[in-house]
Each structure stands twice: as C-alpha cells, then as structure tokens.
C-alpha positions in Angstrom: 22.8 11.2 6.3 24.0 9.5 9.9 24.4 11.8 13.1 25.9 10.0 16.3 26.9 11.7 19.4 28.5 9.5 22.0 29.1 10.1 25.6 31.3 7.6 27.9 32.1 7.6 31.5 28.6 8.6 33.1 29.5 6.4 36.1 27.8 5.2 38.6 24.3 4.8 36.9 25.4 4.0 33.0 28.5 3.7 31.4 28.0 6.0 28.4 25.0 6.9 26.4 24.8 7.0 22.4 21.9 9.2 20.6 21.5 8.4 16.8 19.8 10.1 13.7 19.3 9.0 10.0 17.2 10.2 7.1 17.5 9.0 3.9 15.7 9.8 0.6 15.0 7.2 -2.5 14.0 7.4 -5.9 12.2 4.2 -6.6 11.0 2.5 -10.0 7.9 0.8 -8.2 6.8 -2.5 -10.4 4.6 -4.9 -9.4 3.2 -8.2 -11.2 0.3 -10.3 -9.9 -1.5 -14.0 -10.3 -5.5 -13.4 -10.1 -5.4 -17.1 -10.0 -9.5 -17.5 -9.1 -10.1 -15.5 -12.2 -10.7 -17.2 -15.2 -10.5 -14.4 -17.5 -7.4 -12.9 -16.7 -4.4 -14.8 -17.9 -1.9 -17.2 -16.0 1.0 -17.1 -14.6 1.0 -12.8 -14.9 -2.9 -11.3 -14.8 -1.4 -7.3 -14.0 1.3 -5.3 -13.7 2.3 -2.0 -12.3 4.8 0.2 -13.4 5.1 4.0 -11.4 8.3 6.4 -10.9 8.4 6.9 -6.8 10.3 8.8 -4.0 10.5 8.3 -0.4 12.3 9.6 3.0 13.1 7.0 5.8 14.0 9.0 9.2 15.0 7.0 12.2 16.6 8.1 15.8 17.6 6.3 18.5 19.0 5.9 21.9 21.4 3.5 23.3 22.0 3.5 27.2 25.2 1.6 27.7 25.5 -0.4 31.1 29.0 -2.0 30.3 31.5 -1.4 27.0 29.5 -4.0 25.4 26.0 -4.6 26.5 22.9 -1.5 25.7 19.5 -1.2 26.0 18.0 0.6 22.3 15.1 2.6 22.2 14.4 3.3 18.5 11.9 4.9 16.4 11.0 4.9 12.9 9.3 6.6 10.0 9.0 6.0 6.9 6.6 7.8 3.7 6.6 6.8 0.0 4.9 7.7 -2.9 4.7 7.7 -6.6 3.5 9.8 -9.5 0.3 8.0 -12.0 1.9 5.2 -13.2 0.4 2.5 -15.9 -2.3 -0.8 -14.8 -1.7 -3.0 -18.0 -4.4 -6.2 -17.6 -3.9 -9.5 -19.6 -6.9 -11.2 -20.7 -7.3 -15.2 -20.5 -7.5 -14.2 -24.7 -4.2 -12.8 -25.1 -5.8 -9.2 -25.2 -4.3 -6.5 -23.0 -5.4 -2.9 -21.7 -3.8 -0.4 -20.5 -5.5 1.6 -17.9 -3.9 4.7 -15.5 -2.8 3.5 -12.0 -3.5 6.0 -9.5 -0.9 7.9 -6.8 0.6 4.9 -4.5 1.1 5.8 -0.9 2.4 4.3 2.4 3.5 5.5 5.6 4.5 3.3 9.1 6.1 4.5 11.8 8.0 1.7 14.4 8.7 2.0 17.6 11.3 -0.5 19.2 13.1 -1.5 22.3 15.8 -3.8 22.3 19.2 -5.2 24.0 22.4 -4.1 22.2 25.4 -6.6 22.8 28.7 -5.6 20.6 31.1 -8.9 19.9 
C-alpha cells in the first residue's frame, strides 16, 4: 500500500512539498545453506541448512522538499520486522550421516534513517 500527497506552488521558500507512506507485508520461505569450512566433521561444500515459513511488514515514510520542478532534498525513514515460525536445522556429517534438529523462531528488526538529494531526469 503507497500514500502520496503532493503540494506545488509554496513559493517563495520551496516549490512544492511531497509526503510519502508505504507498508508492505511478506510471506517468506526463509532457506539458508552454509560452508563450516574449519570443521572437519561437517561435510563440504553444504555443512547446514535452514528451512522456516516467515512473515514480515516493511513500513517506510518520507518527505521530499522540492526547491525547483526537478531537484528535492529526501528525508526518509525506515522500518522493517521479520520473523518465522520453528523451522528444521538438518547437519551433514563429514560421514555422509545427517540429523535433523528443530531451528528456533528467527527474528530481525532495523530501522533506517536517511537524508538525501532527489534530482528527477
């Protein structure tokens, strides 16, 4: 979902002024294969994977200040939290052997903060 509101003509101090919102929400199939290369008993090229059923939201706003038709200065934040559900940790062994083990809740959050120049072409 996008919201824009857009305002032109402020004259004399800016030229117009455009405030922004976006949220999102994803399902995500979160996999995830890694080299323990330093181990010895774990098996090479692939010593793990991950497999988990996720979801997360991404909201962003934002602010442009317009000086001309073309040129902005952005001011822009953003969020972002993801998780999953258990998923599966499946190990391979150096000897062929696997196991299986539960993989616990993943979670991440950031938040961004960000100034920038705007030029459209």
């Amino acid at each position: 979902m996008d919201l824009r509101f857009t305002s032109t003509n402020l004259k004399p101090v800016i030229y117009g002024i455009e405030a922004l919102l976006n949220f999102e929400y994803h399902w995500a199939d979160v996999e995830a294969e890694a080299d323990w290369n330093l181990r010895t008993d774990f098996a090479h090229p692939k010593s793990f994977a991950h497999e988990a059923d996720g979801e997360g939201i991404i909201i962003s706003s934002g602010v442009n200040l317009y000086f001309t038709s073309n040129l902005a200065l952005n001011f822009g934040y953003h969020y972002q939290d993801w998780s999953s559900d258990e998923g599966v940790d499946t190990v391979f062994f150096a000897d062929g052997a696997t196991v299986k083990t539960q993989l616990n809740e993943l979670n991440w959050k950031s938040h961004a903060i960000e100034i920038g120049i705007l030029y459209k072409f």
